[in-house]
C-alpha positions as CSV (number, residue, x, y, z in Angstrom):
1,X,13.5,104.3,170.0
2,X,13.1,104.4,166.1
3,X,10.0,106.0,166.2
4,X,11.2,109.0,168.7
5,X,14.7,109.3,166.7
6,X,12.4,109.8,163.5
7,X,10.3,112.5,165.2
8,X,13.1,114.4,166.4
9,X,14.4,114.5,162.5
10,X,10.9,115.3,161.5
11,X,10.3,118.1,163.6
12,X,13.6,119.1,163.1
13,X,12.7,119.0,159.7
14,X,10.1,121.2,159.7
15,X,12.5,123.9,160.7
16,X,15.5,123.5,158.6
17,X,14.0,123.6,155.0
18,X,15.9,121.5,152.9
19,X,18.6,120.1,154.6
20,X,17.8,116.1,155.3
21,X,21.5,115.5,155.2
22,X,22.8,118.5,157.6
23,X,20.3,117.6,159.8
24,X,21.1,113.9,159.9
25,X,25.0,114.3,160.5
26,X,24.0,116.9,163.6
27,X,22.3,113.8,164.9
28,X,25.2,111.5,164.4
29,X,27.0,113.8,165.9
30,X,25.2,114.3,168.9
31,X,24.5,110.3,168.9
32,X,28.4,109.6,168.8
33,X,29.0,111.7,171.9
34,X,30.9,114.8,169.5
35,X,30.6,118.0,169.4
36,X,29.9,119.6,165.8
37,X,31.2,122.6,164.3
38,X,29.1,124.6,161.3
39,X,30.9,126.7,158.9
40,X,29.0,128.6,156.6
41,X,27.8,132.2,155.8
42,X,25.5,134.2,158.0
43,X,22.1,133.7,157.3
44,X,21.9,130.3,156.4
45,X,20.1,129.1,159.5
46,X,23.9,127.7,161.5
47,X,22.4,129.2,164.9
48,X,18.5,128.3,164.4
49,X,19.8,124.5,163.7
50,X,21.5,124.7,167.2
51,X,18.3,125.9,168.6
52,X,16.1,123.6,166.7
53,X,17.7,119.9,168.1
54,X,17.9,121.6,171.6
55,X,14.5,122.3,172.0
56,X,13.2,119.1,170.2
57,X,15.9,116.9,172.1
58,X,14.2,118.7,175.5
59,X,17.7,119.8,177.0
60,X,18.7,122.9,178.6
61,X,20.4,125.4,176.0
62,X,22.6,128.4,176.4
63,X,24.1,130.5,173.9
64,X,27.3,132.2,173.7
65,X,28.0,134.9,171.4
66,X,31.7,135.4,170.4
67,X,33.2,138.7,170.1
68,X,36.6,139.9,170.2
69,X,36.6,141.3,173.7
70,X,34.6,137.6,175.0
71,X,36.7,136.7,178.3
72,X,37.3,133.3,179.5
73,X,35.3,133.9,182.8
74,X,32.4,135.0,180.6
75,X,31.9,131.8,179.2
76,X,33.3,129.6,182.0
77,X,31.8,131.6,185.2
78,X,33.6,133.5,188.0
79,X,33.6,133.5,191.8
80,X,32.0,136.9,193.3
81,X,32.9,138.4,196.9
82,X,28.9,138.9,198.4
83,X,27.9,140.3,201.5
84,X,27.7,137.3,203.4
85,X,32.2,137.6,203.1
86,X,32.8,135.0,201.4
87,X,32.9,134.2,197.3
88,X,30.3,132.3,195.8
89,X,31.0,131.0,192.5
90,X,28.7,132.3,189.9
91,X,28.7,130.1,186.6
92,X,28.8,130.6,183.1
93,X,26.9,129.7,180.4
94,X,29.1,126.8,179.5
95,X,27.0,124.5,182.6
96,X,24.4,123.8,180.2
97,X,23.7,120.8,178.1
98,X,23.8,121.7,174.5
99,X,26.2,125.0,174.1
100,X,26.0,127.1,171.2
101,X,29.4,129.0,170.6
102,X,28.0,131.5,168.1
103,X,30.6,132.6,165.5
104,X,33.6,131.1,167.7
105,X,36.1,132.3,165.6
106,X,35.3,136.0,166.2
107,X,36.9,135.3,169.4
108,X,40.9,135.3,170.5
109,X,42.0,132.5,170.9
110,X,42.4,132.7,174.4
111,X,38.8,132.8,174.4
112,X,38.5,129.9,172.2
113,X,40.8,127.6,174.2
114,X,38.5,128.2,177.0
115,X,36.2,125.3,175.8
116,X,38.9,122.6,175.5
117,X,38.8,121.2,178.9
118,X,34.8,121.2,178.2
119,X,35.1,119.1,174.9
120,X,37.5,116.9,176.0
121,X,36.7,116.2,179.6
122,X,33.0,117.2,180.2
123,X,34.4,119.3,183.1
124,X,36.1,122.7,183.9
125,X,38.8,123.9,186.2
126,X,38.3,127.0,187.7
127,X,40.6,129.1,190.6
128,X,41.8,125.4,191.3
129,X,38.3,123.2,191.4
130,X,37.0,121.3,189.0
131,X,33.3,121.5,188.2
132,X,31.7,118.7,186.0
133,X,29.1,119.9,183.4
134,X,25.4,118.6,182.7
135,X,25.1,115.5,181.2
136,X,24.8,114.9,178.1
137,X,27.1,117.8,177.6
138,X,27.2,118.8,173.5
139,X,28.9,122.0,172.0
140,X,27.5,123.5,168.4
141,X,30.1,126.3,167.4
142,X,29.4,128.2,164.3
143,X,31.9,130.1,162.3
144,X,32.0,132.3,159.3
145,X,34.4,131.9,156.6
146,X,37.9,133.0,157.4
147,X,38.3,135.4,154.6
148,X,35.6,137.7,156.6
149,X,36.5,140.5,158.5
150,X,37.3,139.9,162.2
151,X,37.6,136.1,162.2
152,X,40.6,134.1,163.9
153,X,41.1,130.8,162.6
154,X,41.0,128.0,165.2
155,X,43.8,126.3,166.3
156,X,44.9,122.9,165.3
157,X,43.9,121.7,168.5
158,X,40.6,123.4,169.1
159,X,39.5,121.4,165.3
160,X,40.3,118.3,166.5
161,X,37.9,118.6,169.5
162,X,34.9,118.6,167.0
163,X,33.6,115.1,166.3
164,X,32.4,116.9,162.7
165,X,32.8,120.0,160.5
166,X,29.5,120.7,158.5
167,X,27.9,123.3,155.8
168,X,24.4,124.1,155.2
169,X,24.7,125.9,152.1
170,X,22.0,128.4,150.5
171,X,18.9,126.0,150.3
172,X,17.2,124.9,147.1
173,X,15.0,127.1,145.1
174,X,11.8,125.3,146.5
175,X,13.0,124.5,150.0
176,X,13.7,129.0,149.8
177,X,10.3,129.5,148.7
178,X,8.6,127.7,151.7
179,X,11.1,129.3,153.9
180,X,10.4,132.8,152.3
181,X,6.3,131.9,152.9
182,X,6.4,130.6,156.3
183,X,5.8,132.3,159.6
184,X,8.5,133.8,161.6
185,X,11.0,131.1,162.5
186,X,11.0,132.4,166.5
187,X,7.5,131.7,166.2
188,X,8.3,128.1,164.2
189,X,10.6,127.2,167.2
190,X,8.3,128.3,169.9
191,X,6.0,125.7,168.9
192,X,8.2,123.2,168.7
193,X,7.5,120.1,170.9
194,X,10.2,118.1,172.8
195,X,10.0,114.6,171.9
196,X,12.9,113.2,173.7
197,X,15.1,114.4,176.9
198,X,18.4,114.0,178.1
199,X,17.9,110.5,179.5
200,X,16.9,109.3,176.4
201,X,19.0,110.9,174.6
202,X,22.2,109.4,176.6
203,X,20.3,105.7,176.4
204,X,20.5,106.3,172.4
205,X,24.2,107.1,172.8
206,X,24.6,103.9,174.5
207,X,23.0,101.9,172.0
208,X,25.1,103.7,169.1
209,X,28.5,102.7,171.3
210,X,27.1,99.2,171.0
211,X,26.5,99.1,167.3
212,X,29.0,96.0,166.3
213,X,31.8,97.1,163.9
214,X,33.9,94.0,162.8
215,X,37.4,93.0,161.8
216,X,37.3,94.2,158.0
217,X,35.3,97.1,158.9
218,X,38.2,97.8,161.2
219,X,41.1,97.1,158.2
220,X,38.8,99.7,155.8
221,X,39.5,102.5,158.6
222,X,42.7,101.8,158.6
223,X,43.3,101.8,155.2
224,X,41.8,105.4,155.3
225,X,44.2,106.6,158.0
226,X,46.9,104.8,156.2
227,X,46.3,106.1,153.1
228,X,46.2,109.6,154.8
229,X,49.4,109.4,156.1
230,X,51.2,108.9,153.4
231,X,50.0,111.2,150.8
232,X,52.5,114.0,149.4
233,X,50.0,117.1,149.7
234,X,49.2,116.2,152.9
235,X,51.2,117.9,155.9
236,X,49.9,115.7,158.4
237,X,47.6,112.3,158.1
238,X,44.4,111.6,159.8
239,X,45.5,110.9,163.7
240,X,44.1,107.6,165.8
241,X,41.7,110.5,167.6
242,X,40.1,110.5,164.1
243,X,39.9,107.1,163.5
244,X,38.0,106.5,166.6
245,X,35.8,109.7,165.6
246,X,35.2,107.9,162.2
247,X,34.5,104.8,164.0
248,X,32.0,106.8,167.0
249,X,30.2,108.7,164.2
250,X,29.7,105.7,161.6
251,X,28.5,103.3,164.7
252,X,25.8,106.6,165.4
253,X,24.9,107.0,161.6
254,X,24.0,103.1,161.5
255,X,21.9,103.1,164.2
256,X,19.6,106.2,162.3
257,X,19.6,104.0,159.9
258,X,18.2,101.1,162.3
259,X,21.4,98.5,161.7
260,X,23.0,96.9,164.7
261,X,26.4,96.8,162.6
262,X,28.6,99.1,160.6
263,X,28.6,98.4,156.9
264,X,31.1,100.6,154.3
265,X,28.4,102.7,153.2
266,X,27.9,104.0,156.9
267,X,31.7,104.8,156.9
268,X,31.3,106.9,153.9
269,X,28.2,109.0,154.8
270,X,30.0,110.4,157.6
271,X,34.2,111.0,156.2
272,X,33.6,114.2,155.1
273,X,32.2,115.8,157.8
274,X,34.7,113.9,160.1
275,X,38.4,114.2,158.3
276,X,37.4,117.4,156.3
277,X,38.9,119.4,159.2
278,X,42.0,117.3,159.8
279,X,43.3,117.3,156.5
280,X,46.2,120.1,156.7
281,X,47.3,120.9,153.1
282,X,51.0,121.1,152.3
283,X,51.6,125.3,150.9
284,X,52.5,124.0,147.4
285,X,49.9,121.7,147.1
286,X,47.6,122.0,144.2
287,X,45.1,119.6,146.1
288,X,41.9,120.4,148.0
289,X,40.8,118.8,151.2
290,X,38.0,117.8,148.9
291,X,40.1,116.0,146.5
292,X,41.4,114.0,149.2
293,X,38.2,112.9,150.9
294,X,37.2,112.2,147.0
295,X,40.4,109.6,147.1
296,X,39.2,108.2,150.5
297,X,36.0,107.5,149.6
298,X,36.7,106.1,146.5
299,X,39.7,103.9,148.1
300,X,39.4,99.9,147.7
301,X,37.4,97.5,150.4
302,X,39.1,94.5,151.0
């Protein structure tokens, strides 16, 4: 299992220049069971990533580009009167295994909120049935920075459905330069070879869920929830739904780095990317979510 989790970040690797780390929290991610959110600037490879695990990870992919007239049946699927009289349901992109919401929050947010029952529940209700979706099921939204024309910010509710929030960030000067010299990237990702699929994938998720996190482990989460709660620029605190995600994602990050147990270290790796996007700053508040996950991370270990 090693070996093929490797090849999947080496292949992967071979495609996103310069971005180890990115690249080794989308795996977490996916490992944990979450769905992951990138925010960055166009351009700086958010959609190829999605691509990139999909096709290395051998699962079925569909993407979904957000606009501001998107409808809810246009991502969900509809039922359509044929000549035969009677409807047959016709459905959406959203019935595939790893989703790509491009630019979600280009969307309204009725559009938006169309994915909930999908993140949560692995399912969606349409016209009064419920249809499961493919398992594994994951969702890779993109968004652009909310001070760029056209954007709606995501609810409160929508964020908290995402296991992690990620940037890529322009790439180093060297990591550029091979990415300026190399072939076309659709030509890059066309030769990509699959060297998992979604069984596999779903027998490495159990194995994360099994990683053994014990008692003081569990008191150092809690003194990062804690801590969150009660700090004056804070609105809000981090909610038990993020302490499980910390827990789900630092369980995942162990096993890439082939432990059988959670140590502090595997805690930290992955905070930033799972609280960054919970942490609702009060209006007066001279603090950055990044100062806070700088206190978190820095906080004591009994």
């Amino acid at each position: 299992m090693t070996n093929t989790i490797e090849q999947v970040l080496q292949q992967s690797a071979a495609v996103i220049l310069g971005k180890p780390h990115a690249l080794r929290l989308a795996l977490t991610c996916i490992l944990a069971r979450g769905h992951l959110l990138i925010e960055d600037l166009p351009g700086v490879g958010k959609t190829t990533l999605a691509h990139t695990l999909a096709k290395v990870l051998g699962l079925e992919f569909n993407r979904i580009q957000f606009t501001s007239d998107l409808l809810p049946a246009d991502i969900l699927g509809t039922s359509i009167y044929e000549n035969s009289g009677q409807f047959r349901f016709h459905p959406g992109p959203i019935f595939s295994q790893v989703v790509l919401a491009d630019e979600i929050n280009r969307a309204m947010p009725k559009s938006q909120s169309a994915l909930l029952e999908a993140m949560e529940e692995g399912q969606v209700t349409i016209e009064g049935t419920t249809r499961p979706l493919p398992q594994p099921f994951f969702v890779l939204a993109t968004q652009n920075p909310l001070d760029q024309i056209g954007t709606y910010p995501l609810p409160e509710s929508q964020l908290d459905r995402f296991l992690m929030r990620i940037e890529l960030g322009y790439p180093d000067p060297q990591a550029e330069r091979a990415l300026l010299q190399q072939q076309d990237r659709r030509e890059v990702l066309q030769a990509l070879q699959a060297v998992a699929n979604g069984e596999m994938l779903q027998q490495w998720q159990q194995e994360a869920s099994k990683v053994h996190l014990a008692e003081p482990m569990l008191d150092y989460i809690q003194s990062i929830l804690l801590y969150s709660r009660q700090h004056p620029s804070l609105l809000t605190g981090l909610s038990p739904r993020a302490g499980l995600a910390l827990i789900h994602a630092a369980k995942a990050w162990a096993l890439l780095r082939q432990r059988d147990h959670v140590i502090p270290e595997d805690v930290k790796a992955v905070l930033a990317a799972v609280a960054g996007h919970r942490l609702f700053m009060q209006h007066n508040s001279q603090d950055t979510p990044a100062i806070i996950i700088d206190e978190l991370l820095h906080l004591p270990i009994n």
